[in-house]
N, C-alpha and C positions, 0 to 999 in steps of 0.2 A: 504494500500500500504506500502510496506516494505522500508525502506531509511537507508541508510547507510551516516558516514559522507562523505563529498569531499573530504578529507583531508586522512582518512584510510590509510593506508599499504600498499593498490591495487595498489598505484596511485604515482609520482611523483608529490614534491609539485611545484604549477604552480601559476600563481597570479591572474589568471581565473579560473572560471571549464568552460564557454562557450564565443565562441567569436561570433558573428554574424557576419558575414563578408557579405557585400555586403545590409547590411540595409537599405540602402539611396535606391534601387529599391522595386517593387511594393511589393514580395511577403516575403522580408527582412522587411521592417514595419511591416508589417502581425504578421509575427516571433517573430520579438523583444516585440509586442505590446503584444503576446499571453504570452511569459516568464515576461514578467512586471507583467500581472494579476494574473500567475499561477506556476511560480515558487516559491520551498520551500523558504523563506526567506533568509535561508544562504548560496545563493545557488550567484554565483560572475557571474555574465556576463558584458561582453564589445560591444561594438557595432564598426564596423571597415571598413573603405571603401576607395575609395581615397581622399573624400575632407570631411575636420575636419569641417568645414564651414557648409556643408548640414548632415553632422552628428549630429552635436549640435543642427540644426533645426529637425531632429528626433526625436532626445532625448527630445527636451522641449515637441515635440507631445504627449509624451507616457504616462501613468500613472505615481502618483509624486514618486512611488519606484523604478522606471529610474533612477532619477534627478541625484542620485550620480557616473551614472557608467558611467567607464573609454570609453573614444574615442582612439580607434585607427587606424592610416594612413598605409593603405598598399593599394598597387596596382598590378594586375597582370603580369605586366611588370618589375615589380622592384623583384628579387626571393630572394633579401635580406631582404626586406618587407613580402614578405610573410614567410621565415625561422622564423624571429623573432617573426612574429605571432603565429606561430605553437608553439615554444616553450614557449609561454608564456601561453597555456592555455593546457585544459585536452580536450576540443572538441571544434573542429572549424566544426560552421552551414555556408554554405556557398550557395548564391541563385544567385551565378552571374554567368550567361552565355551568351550566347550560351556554354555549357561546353567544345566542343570542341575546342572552339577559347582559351578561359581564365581558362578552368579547371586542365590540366594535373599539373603543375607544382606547384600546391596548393597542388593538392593531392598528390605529390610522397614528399614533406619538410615531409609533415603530418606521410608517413609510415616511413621515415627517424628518426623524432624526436619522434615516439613513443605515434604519439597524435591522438587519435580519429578525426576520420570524420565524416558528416553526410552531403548531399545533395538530389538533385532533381530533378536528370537527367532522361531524358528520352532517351536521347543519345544513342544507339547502340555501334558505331565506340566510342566513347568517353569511354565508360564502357569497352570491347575492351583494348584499349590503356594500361586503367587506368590497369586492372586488368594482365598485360604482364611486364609494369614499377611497378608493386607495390606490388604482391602481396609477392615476396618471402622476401622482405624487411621488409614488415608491421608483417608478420610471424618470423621474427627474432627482432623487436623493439618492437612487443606487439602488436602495432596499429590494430583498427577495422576501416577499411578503409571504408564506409559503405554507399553504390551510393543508389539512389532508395527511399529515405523517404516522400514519398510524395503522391501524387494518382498514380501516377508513383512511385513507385509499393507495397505501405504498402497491400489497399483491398486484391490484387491478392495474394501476397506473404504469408500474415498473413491468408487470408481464407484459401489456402491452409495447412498452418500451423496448425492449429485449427483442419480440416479437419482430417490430419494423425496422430495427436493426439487423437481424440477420437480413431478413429479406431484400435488405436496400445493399447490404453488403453482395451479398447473391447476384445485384441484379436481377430481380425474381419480378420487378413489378410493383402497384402498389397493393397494400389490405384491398380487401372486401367485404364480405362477413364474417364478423369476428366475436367467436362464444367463450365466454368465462365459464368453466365447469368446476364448481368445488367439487372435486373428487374426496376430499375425506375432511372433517375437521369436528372438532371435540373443543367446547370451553363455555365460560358462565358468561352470564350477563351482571356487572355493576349497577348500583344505585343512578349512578352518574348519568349510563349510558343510556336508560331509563328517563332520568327528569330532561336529557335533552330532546327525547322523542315526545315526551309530552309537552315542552315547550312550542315542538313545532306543530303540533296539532292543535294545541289552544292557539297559534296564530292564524292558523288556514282557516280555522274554525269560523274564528272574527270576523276576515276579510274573503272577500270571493275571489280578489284581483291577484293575493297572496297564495292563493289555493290554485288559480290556474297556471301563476309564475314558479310552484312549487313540480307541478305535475309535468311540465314541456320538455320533453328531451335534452334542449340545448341553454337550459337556462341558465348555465354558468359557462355559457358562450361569449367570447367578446362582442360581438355582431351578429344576432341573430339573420337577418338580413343573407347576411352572407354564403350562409351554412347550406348545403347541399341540397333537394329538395329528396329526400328519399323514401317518404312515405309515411304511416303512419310506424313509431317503435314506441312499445309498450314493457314495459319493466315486470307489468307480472305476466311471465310467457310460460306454458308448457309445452318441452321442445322432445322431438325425438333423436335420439341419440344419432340415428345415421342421418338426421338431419344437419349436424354439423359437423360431421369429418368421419369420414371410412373409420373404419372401424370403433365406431364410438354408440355402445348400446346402451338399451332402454332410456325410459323417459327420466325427463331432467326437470324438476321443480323451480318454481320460481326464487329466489335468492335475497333473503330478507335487504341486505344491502347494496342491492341493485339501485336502486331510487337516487342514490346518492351517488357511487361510484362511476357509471355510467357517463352521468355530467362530468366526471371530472377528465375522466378521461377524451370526455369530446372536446374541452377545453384546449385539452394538451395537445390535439389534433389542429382544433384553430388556433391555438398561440404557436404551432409550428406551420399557421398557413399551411393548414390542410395536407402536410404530408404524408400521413398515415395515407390519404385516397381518399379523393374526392367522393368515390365511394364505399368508404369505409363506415361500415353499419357494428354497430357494437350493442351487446347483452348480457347478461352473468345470470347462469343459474344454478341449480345445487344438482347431483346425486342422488340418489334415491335408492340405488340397485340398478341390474338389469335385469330381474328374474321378472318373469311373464304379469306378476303383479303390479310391477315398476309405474305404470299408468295409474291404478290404484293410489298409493304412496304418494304421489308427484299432486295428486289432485287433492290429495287428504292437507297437505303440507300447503296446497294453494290457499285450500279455506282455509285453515286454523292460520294463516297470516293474513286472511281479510279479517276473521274474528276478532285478533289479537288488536288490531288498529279500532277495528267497530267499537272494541271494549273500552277501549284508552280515548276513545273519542266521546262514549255517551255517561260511561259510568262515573260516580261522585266521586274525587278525589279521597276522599276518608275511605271509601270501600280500595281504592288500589292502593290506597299507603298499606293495607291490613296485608295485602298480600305479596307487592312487589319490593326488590330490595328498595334500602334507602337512600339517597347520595352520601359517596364517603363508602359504600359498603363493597364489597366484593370478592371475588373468589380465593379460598385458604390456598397458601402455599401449595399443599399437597394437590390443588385441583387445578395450581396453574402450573405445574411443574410438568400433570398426565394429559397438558393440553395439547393439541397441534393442528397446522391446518397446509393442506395443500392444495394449490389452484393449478390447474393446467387451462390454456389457453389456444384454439385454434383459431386458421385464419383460411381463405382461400383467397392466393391472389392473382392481379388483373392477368397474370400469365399461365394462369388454371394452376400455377403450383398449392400445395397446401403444407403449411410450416405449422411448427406448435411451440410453445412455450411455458415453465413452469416454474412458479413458485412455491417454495415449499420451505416449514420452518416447525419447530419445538415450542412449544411452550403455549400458553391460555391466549388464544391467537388478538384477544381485547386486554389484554393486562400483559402477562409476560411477554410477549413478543411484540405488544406495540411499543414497550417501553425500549427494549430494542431497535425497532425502526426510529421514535425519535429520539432515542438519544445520537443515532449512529448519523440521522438526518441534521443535529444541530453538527457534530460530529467534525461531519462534510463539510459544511461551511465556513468551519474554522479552519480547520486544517487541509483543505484541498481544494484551494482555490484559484487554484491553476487549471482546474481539473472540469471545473465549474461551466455550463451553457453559456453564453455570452446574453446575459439577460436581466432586467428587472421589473418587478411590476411585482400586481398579485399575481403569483405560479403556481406550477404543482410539481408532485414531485419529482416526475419525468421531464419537465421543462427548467425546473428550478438549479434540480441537482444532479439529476438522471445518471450515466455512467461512475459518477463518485460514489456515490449512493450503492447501486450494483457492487462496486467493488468493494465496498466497506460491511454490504450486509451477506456478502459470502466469506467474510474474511469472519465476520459473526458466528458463522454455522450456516447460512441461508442458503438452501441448494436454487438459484436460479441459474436457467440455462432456456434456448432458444435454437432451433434448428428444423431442414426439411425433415417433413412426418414420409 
């Protein structure tokens, strides 16, 4: 792996390279604990939240190459707390949401002072917001504004990534239809990850305008305008296996994180001007089996995630606090350790070839291994900056960081790889 120092040319000097902001929550420990083991040595992070009190109790948790870093108090209600945040470091990780409640005005200090981002939104409406306040700002201070490092949406983004690079290296043509299949994956759901699905459902709820800007394929497109005309794409699909590449059986379920992923990915397609292919159609669905029942399964797995939104949509808050976790809560050690998940990813392209791709990793694929991907995504910024897209603005993580990124989360354990099927 290639490192440059913090300190270089690229960079204004800060008295951070990484702030963790919001560590005192479930998937901010995660974080801070993975940069304790895994970061290069000279590498400055701070840990930062509202109470110095339950930060210092953090910090003593964490391995003893913690022990010296700096505590810092900011709150998302206080915007002079967060200014002076931003400008004290080169990248602020940040895990505190619902992002729509507490995100926006973290992230526009950040394109203002020129400082790298990185979070873990699965937000819609929030990414939205963020990329309308941010992006022509962070485009004139420098800033890689950069939503999405997490399971939301590294597998997705970066498979894809992988994907149109071999192909383009090949000579092969560009994409065309291109299917996300979770082939295997095991892990819990947090408090956290919960109060931001319901954030976004009590906003669609409110507004109609929110609700159809929530639903549009390309709504975290730069230019909708611009975008391809390819039809109608629908996010809850049941797909037949040999519908998307030789040899690929039985039916395939809709993919609870389709809704979100999908966009980011179309993004990274028009923030690279379309290069993935003009017509480049993308979906993600799940597994199921292939045995003769597979259709079964795939459709049982369709309603019980209409149910699950139906329920979250009409039922009283006090009956789903009773039953779902809390924010702050999430899976024990032992059930993030027996987690894992793996994506493979097919493509047919404009030259009839057919490539695949896959990502594949250890751990409670929303807690251990995202913390993973951002840590390894603030990571990249610091230390491989040479390495880096020639870009700024709000990004993702294939536009932002893409190839650094690849080379840091296999250097991790991550099996990704891309090649003709």
């Amino acid at each position: 792996m290639t490192s440059t120092d913090p300190t270089d040319s690229t960079s204004t000097q800060r008295d951070y390279d990484i702030v963790v902001y919001g560590a005192t929550g479930f998937v901010g420990r995660l974080t801070a604990a993975y940069l304790a083991e895994h970061a290069p040595a000279n590498t400055k992070v701070a840990l930062a939240g509202r109470s110095l009190t339950r930060l210092e109790a953090v910090r003593k948790s964490l391995p003893a190459s913690a022990a010296q870093w700096p505590l810092v108090e900011a709150d998302a209600n206080d915007i002079d707390s967060l200014r002076a945040l931003a400008v004290s470091t080169r990248v602020v990780i940040t895990t505190v949401g619902p992002y729509a409640k507490y995100g926006l005005p973290l992230t526009t200090v950040c394109a203002e002072s020129g400082t790298d981002y990185v979070d873990l939104t699965g937000e819609v409406l929030f990414a939205r917001k963020s990329i309308d306040a941010n992006h022509e700002i962070a485009r004139r201070t420098g800033a890689r504004i950069i939503h999405s490092c997490g399971f939301d949406s590294i597998p997705s983004d970066i498979g894809v990534h992988v994907l149109y690079s071999a192909v383009t290296d090949a000579g092969a043509g560009e994409l065309t239809d291109t299917t996300l299949v979770v082939s295997a994956m095991r892990g819990g759901v947090s408090g956290g990850t919960i109060d931001s699905l319901r954030t976004q459902i009590d906003e669609v709820k409110k507004d109609g305008k929110l609700r159809r800007l929530a639903a549009r394929p390309y709504s975290l497109s730069p230019d909708r305008s611009l975008e391809p005309d390819l039809g109608r794409q629908s996010d809850v699909v049941l797909v037949n296996g040999k519908d998307i590449a030789p040899g690929v059986r039985g039916w395939k379920a809709p993919f609870v994180m389709a809704s979100y992923n999908t966009r980011v990915v179309r993004r990274s397609n028009a923030l690279r001007e379309w290069a993935y292919g003009k017509e480049f159609r993308y979906r993600e669905v799940m597994s199921v089996g292939s045995s003769i029942a597979s259709p079964v399964f795939a459709g049982a797995v369709s309603a019980g995630l209409g149910a699950l939104v139906v329920g979250m949509t009409v039922l009283p808050k006090k009956i789903l606090d009773r039953v779902l976790p809390k924010p702050g809560e999430g899976p024990s050690p032992k059930a993030q350790d027996s987690g894992h998940f793996t994506m493979d990813l097919y493509t047919t392209t404009t030259s009839g070839a057919h490539y695949r791709s896959r990502v594949k990793a250890t751990g409670d694929p929303g807690y251990k291994a995202t913390s993973v991907m951002l840590g390894e995504s603030a990571l990249a910024l610091v230390h491989n900056r040479s390495e880096l897209p020639d870009a700024a603005g709000v990004l993702t993580p294939a536009t932002g960081i893409g190839d650094a990124l690849v080379t840091r989360l296999r250097d991790a354990g991550f099996e990704i790889w891309a090649k003709k099927a």
